[in-house]
N, C-alpha and C positions, 0 to 999 in steps of 0.2 A: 164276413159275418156281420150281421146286426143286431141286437139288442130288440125287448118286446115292442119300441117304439116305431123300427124299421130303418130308424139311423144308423148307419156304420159306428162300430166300436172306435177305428182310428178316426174317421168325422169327429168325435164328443172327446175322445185324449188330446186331438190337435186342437180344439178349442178349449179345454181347459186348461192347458198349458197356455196360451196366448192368455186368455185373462188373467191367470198368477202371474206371469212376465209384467205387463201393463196395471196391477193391482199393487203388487205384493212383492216385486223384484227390487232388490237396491238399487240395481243399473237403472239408470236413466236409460227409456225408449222413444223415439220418437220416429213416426212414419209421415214423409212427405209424398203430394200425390207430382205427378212431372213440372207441375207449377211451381215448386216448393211452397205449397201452400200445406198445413199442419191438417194433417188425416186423424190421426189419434197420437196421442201423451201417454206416458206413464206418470202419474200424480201422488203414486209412494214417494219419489226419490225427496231427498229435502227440499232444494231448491223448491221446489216444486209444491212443496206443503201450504195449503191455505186458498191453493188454484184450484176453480174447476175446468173439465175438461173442457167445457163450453166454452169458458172465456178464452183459447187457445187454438179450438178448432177451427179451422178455414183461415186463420189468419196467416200471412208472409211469414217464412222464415229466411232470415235468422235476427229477425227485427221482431219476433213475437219473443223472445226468450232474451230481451236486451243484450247482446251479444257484440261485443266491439270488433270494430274494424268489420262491419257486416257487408260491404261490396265486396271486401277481399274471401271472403267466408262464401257467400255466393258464388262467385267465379270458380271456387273449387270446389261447391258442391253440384257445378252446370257441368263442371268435368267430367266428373262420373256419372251424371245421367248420360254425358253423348260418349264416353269411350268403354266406360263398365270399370277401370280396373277401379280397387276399393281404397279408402283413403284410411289408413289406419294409424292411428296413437296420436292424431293432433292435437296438440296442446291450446286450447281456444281461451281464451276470456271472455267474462261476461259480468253484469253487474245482478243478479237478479231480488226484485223487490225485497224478500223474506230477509236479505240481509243489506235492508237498510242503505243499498245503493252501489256499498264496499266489493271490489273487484273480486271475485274466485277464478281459480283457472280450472278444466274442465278438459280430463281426454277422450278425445271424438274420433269413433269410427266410422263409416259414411260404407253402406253396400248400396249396390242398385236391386231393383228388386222388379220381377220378371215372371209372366206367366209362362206356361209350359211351351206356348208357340213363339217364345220368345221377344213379344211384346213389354213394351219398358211401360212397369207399371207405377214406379217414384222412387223412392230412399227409403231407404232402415238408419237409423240414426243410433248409436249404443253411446251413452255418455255418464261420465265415472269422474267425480270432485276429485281433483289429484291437488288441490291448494297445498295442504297441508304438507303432502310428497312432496311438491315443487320448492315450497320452503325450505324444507329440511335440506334438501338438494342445493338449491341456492348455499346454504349454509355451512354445509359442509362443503363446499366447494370453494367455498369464501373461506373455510380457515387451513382448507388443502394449500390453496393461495398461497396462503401469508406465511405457511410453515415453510415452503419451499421457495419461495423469493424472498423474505425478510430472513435479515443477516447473514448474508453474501458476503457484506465486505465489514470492517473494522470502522467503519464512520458515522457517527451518528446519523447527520445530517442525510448520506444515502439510507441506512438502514430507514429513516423516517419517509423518506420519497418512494424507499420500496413497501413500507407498508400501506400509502394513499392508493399507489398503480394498481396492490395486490385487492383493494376493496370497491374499487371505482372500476366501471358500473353495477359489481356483480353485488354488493352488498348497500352502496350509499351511493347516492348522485354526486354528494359533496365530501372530500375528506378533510381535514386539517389537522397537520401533527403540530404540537405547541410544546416546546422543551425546557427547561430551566436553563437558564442562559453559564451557570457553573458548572451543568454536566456536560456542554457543549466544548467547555474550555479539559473536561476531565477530571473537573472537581468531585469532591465526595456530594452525592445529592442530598438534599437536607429531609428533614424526618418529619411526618405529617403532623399537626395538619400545615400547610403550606404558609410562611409568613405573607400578609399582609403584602407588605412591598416586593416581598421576592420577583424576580423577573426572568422574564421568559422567551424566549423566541421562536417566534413561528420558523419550522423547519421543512414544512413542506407542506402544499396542498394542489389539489385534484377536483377537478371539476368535470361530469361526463357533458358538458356544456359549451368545455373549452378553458385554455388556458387566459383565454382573452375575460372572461367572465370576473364581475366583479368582485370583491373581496373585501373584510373591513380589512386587514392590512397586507400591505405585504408581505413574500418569505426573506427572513431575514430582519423582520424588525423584533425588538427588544422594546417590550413594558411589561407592567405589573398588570394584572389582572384586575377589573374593578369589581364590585360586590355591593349586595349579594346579589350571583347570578345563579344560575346552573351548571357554571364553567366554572366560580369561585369556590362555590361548595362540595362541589364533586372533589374538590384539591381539599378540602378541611377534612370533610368523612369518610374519601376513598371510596364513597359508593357510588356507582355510576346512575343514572337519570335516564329516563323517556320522557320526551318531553313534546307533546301536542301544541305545532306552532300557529298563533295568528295575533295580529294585530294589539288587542287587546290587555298582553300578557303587562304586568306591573315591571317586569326587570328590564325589560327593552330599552328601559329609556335611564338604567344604569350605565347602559353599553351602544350608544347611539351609531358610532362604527357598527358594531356588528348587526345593528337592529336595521340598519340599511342595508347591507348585503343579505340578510335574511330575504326581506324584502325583496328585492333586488333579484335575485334567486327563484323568487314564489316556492322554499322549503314550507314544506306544512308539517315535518317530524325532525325530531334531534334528537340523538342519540351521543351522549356525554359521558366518556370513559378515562377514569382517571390511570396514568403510567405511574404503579409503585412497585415494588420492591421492597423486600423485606424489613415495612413500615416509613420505608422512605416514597420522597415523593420524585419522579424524575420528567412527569409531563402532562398531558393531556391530548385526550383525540376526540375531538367532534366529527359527528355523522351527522349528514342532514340528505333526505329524500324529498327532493322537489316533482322528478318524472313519476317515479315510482310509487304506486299507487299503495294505500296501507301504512299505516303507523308502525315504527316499532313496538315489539311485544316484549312481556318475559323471557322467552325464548330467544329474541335475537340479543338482549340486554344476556343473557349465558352465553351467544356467541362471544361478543363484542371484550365479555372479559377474560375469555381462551385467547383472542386475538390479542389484545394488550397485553397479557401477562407475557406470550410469548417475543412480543414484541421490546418490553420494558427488559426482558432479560435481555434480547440482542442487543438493545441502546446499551445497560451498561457493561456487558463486556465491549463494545466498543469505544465505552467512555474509560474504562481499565485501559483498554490498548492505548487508546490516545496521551493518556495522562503519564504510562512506562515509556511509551516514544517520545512524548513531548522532554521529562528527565530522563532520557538517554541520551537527546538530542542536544540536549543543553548540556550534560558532561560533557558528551566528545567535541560538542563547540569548544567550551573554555580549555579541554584537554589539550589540543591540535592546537598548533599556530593558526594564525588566520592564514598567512599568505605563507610559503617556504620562502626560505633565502635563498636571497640570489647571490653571484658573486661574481667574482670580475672574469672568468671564464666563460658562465652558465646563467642562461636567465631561466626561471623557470616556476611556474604557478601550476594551479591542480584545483580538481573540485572533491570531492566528499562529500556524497547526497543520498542519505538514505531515504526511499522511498519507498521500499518491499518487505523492510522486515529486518536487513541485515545491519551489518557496519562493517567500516573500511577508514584507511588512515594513510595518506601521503606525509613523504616529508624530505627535506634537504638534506645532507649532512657535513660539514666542512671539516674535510681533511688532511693529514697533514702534509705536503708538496705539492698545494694549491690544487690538490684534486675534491672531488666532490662525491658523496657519496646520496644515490638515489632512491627513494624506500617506498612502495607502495603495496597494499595488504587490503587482505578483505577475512574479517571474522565470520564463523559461520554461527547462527542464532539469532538472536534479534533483542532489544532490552538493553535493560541495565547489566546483565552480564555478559551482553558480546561488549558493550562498552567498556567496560572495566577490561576485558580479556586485551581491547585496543590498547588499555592503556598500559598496560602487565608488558605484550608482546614490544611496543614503542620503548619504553623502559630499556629493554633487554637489551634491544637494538642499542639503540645511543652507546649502551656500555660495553656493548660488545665490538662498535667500529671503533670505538677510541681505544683497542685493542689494535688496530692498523688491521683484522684477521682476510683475510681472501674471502670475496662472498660464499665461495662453497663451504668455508669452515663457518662465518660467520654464522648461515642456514644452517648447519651442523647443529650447533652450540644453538642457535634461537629453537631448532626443533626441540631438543632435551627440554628446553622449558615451557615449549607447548605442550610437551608427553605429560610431562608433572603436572601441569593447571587440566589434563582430561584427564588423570590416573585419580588426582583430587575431586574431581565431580562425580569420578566412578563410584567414590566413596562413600557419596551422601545417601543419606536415606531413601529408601524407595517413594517418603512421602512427601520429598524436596522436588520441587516444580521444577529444580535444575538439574534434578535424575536423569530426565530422558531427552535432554536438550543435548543435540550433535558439539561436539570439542572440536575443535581443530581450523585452519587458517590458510588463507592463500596468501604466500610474499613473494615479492622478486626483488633483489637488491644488487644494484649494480655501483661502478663504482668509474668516475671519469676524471681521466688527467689529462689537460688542457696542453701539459708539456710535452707530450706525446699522441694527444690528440688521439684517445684509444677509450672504447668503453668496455669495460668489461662487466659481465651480469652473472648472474642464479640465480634460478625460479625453485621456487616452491607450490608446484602447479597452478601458481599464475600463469596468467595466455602469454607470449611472446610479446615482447617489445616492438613498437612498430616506428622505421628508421625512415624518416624522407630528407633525404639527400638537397641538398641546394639546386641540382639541375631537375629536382621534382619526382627521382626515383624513385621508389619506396623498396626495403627491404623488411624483412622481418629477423630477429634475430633469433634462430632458432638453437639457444639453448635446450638441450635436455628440460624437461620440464620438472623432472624430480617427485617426491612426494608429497603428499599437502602436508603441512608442519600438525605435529600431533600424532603422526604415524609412529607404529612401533617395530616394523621392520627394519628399523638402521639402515637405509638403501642409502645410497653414497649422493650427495650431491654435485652435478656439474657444472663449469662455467666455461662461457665464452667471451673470445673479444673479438672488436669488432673496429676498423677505422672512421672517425665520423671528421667528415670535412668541416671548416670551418661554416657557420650559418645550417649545418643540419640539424633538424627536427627530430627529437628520440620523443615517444609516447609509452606512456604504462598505463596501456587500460586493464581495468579491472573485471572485465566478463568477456567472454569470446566471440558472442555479438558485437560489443561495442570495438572489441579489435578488429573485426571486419569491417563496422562501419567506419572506422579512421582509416583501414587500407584501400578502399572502393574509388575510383578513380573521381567521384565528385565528392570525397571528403574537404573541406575546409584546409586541409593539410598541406594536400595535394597542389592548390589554390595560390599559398602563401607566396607570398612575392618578397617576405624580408623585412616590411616594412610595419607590420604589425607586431604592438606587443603581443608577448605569450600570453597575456590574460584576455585581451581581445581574442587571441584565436579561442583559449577555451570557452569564451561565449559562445563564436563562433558554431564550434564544435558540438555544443549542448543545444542550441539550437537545430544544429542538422540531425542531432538523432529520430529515428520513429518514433512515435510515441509508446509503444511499449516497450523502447530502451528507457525514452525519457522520463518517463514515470513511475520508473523501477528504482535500484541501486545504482549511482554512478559513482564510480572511483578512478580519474585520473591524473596524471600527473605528466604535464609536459614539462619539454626543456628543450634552451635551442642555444646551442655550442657558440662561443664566441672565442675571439684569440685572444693569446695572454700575451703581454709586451715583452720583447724581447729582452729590452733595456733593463727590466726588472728581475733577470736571471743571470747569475753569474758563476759559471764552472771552474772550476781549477783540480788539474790531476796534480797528487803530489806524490814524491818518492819516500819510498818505501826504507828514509834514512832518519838518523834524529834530526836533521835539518829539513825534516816536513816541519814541525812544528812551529815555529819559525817564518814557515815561508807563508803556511797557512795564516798566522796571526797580520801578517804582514798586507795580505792578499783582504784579509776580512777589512784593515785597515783603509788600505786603499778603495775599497768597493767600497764601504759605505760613506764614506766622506764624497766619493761621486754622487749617492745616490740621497746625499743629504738629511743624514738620520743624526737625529740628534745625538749631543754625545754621551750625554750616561746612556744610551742605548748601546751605541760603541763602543764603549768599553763593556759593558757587560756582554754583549757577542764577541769580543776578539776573546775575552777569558774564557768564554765557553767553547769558540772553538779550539783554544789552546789543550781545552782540556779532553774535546771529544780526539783529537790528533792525537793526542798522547797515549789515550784508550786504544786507539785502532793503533798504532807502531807496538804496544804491548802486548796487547790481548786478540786483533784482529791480524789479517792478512793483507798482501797485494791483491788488488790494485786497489788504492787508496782516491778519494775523490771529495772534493768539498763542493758541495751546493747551497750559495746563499739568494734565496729567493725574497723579497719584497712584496709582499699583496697586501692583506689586512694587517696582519703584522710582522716580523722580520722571521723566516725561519732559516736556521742552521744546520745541515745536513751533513754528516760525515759518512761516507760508504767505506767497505772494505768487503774483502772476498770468502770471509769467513762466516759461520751461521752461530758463533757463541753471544748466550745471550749474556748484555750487560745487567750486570744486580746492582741495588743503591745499597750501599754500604753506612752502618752509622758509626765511625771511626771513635774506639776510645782516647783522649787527652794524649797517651802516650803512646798512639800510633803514629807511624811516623808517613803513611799515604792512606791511601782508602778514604777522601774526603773527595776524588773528581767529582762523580758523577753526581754526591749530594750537593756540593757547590755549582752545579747546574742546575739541579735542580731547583735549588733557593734561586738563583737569577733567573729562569726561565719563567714562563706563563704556564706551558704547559710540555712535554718532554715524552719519547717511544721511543720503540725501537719497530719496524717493517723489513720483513724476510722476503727476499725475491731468489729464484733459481742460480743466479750468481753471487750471495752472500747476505748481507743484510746490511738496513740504514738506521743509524741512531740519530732523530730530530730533537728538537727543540723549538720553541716559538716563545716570541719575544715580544709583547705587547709595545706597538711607537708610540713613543712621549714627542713632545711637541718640540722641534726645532729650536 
């Protein structure tokens, strides 16, 4: 149909649409002819405001429309003249005049356009200012970043290098984290506005330029900040800055370092965010955009304090973590001996190194018939109250071997009071930070006699002990492992022994990793030739771990067997008449005047054997036995075959006996009694005085 002029209806609809498109449309249009020379403009769109179409038409694109990177923009708009397919949603840059020269980014569609015989007649061009989109976009991608890699770990120092990583490139050219040198150490950080001298240390910085790029200082230096900058006063008023850089500026030449690296850089923006927290102050982070075309705005200055705020909280709970670990770490230093004792059987050293969170405790224990008892544990928690619980469970122990008990009762009796220290936390209020914190403890405690050359152990789901033999064997002693201490099902604890030759190697590792890594045929252990001290090897040993054993929790405790001198034991059976007494006194007489003990030491051992003989012909059974050992100090043993225990008696004036065992008592150092399947041994121990 036509209309009274003889035009087609759709003829004068398809060209009224193309003039509103090209008039009056938002979208940017633009048609090139196969030259990419400019056919016709849309001169609504902004950009484009203040142009005529004249000054545009027949000119080169994409050099009419200032357009960066314009060879690369060509070559992919000759693409689609010679293949057809269409180039949709690229993101272009361009400077154009109306705004003053400042970068916009700009999404371009690119079709080929084609008459009916399928003759290539140029480009359709659809172009849509997505600046603002692309911002926003940058921006929230920049604080997606930093929420999901800033505070990962518990250090400041990382947390600060993972917040540079998480903003370099996508937000700054340049980052720098700047920390108060007390929240570093885990001090309380100080409260704005910032002192004068306070100091600081640079913790981290990022450059998309390179690490080699220069810097006014290094990471890891320590000063005060000078003033007034824009880095001084961001720290007084806690309110962060934009800041338009060049030459000119008056502060620069407060901060001559930094006015160089500025420089240096060719930054032309700064973006100044102060790290506080609830009116304290804990750092500062500078931005600076050298590549990146555009100043910071209001908008990226609302980014920049989403990102610090979230950032300033990660630092100080890592500055909390630090400052609970650094005094936990310093109890159980002072707590724990530094080295365990050795003795003339046993040498043996250990390390304790918390580095995940937890705590754990080695230790010696000297007992009495020159055996030696072995203790190694690991607390579950982390703080000051697994420390304290090391030092609670260590306690218990000590008092519980100088009981003489069998390691399975000993773990018995130590479990009951790991039940009590969790039935007690169970207690506390819901709103006690140590409500929901796990109770309970890994131990294994063994127990080794030199004179028999035998170890005997209990675990408390500690890993197995690991045994390398002299000829380089390795065995494992595979105790029962039993329940972790803190359990409330009463399961029974088991022990085993085990024979260790002279010169073998016993290990108490503390994780089941690191028990593998000692049993592995290129352990350090395995290695030893004899000639190394035990604390050389545990170097040794720390050294050869992976590093995610080595950088975790280490707790071990070695020990390597030595002989006890013969000449320094001496046995005598006596009969089961009133002339043991007698023969015993006689026998203690003679042995220590061989073995050259002074004599108020001699005499106070012959009266106490007199009087342990007399105990055992009264109160004990056959077979009767006297053991006088010589090591650190003189011990006196009397055996018999019976299991009654001796009691100390406090005899009144006009009793006429029941003073034995307390007149050993007063001469001795220190005095028991040890139960075995054939009866029981009452000791005593006699400190030596000087010849």
């Amino acid at each position: 149909m036509a209309d009274g002029t003889g035009v087609p209806a759709a003829f004068d609809t398809g060209m009224a649409i193309l003039d509103a498109l090209f008039t009056r449309s938002p979208i940017g249009l633009i048609v090139l002819d196969t030259e990419l020379r400019v056919l016709r403009v849309n001169t609504a769109t902004p950009p484009m405001q203040g142009l005529r179409e004249a000054d545009l038409v027949g000119r080169p694109f994409p050099r009419s429309h200032h357009v960066a990177e314009p060879e690369k923009i060509e070559a992919l708009l000759r693409g689609v003249l010679d293949d057809g397919v269409p180039l949709r949603d690229r993101i272009v840059r361009a400077s154009p005049p109306v705004y003053h020269g400042r970068e916009r980014q700009y999404e371009v569609s690119v079709f080929r356009l084609e008459a009916p015989v399928g003759t290539v007649l140029g480009l359709a061009l659809t172009v849509v200012d997505v600046t603002d989109r692309e911002k926003a976009r940058v921006r929230l991608a920049a604080l997606d970043a930093v929420r999901q890699r800033v505070g990962r770990t518990l250090d400041v120092a990382s947390t600060c290098q993972e917040l540079v990583d998480a903003v370099v490139p996508a937000f700054a050219d340049v980052a720098v984290v700047e920390v108060v040198d007390a929240v570093i150490r885990g001090d309380d950080p100080p409260l704005a506005p910032l002192p004068r001298d306070a100091r600081l240390r640079r913790a981290a910085f990022r450059s998309s330029a390179g690490e080699g790029r220069s810097q006014a200082h290094p990471v890891g230096d320590v000063r005060a900040l000078p003033g007034p900058t824009p880095y001084s006063q961001a720290l007084t008023d806690l309110r962060s800055r934009a800041v338009r850089l060049h030459s000119g500026l008056p502060w620069l030449a407060a901060d001559p370092p930094r006015a160089r690296a500025i420089r240096e850089s060719g930054a032309h923006s700064l973006l100044v965010v102060p790290l506080d927290l609830r009116g304290t102050v804990l750092g500062l982070v500078s931005l600076y955009r050298s590549r990146t075309a555009g100043a910071y705005d209001e908008a990226d200055i609302e980014l920049a304090r989403d990102v610090a705020g979230h950032t300033a909280l990660c630092i100080d709970n890592a500055r909390r973590y630090t400052r609970d670990h650094t005094v936990a770490a310093t109890v159980l230093r002072h707590m724990l001996p530094l080295h365990p004792a050795c003795h003339t059987a046993l040498e043996a050293d250990g390390i304790a190194r918390t580095g995940g969170g937890g705590s754990g405790w080695f230790d010696t224990i000297a007992l009495s018939g020159a055996r030696t008892a072995l203790v190694a544990g690991t607390v579950w928690g982390e703080g000051l109250a697994a420390t304290a619980t090391v030092g609670q469970l260590r306690t218990v122990v000590h008092s519980l071997a100088a009981l003489d008990l069998d390691p399975e009762e000993l773990l018995a009796r130590l479990n009951d009071t790991a039940t009590l220290l969790a039935a007690e936390r169970a207690d506390l209020p819901p709103t006690n930070p140590l409500y929901r914190e796990p109770a309970g403890a890994h131990c294994v405690y063994a127990v080794y006699d030199p004179l028999t050359r035998t170890c005997t152990a209990a675990r408390a789901g500690y890993p197995a002990p690991v045994i390398v033999r002299p000829d380089g064997t390795v065995d494992r002693l595979e105790t029962p492992a039993g329940p972790a201490l803190g359990n409330t099902d009463r399961a029974p604890f088991a022990a085993d022994s085990i024979p260790l030759p002279l010169g073998s190697m016993i290990a108490f590792p503390g994780t089941p990793a690191l028990a593998a890594c000692l049993a592995a045929t290129e352990s350090p252990l395995q290695k030893e030739d004899g000639h190394h001290s035990v604390h050389d090897l545990c170097d040794d040993v720390l050294y050869s771990l992976p590093p995610g054993i080595q950088n975790g929790d280490v707790v071990l405790l070695l020990a390597r067997t030595r002989g006890f001198p013969p000449d320094r034991v001496a046995t005598r059976q006596l009969d089961d008449t009133p002339a043991a007494v007698a023969m015993a006194r006689e026998y203690t007489r003679d042995t220590l005047a061989e073995w050259s003990v002074a004599e108020e030491t001699a005499l106070n051992a012959e009266l106490i054997v007199s009087e342990l003989a007399t105990n055992a012909l009264r109160y004990g059974g056959p077979p009767l036995e006297l053991r006088l050992i010589l090591d650190r100090g003189l011990t006196c043993e009397m055996s018999d075959g019976r299991d009654t225990a001796p009691h100390l008696r406090h005899a009144r004036t006009t009793d006429e006996g029941g003073r034995g065992l307390f007149i050993v008592a007063q001469l001795s150092q220190a005095w028991g009694t040890r139960y075995s399947p054939d009866g029981k041994t009452v000791w005593t121990e006699l400190a030596l005085s000087p010849a």
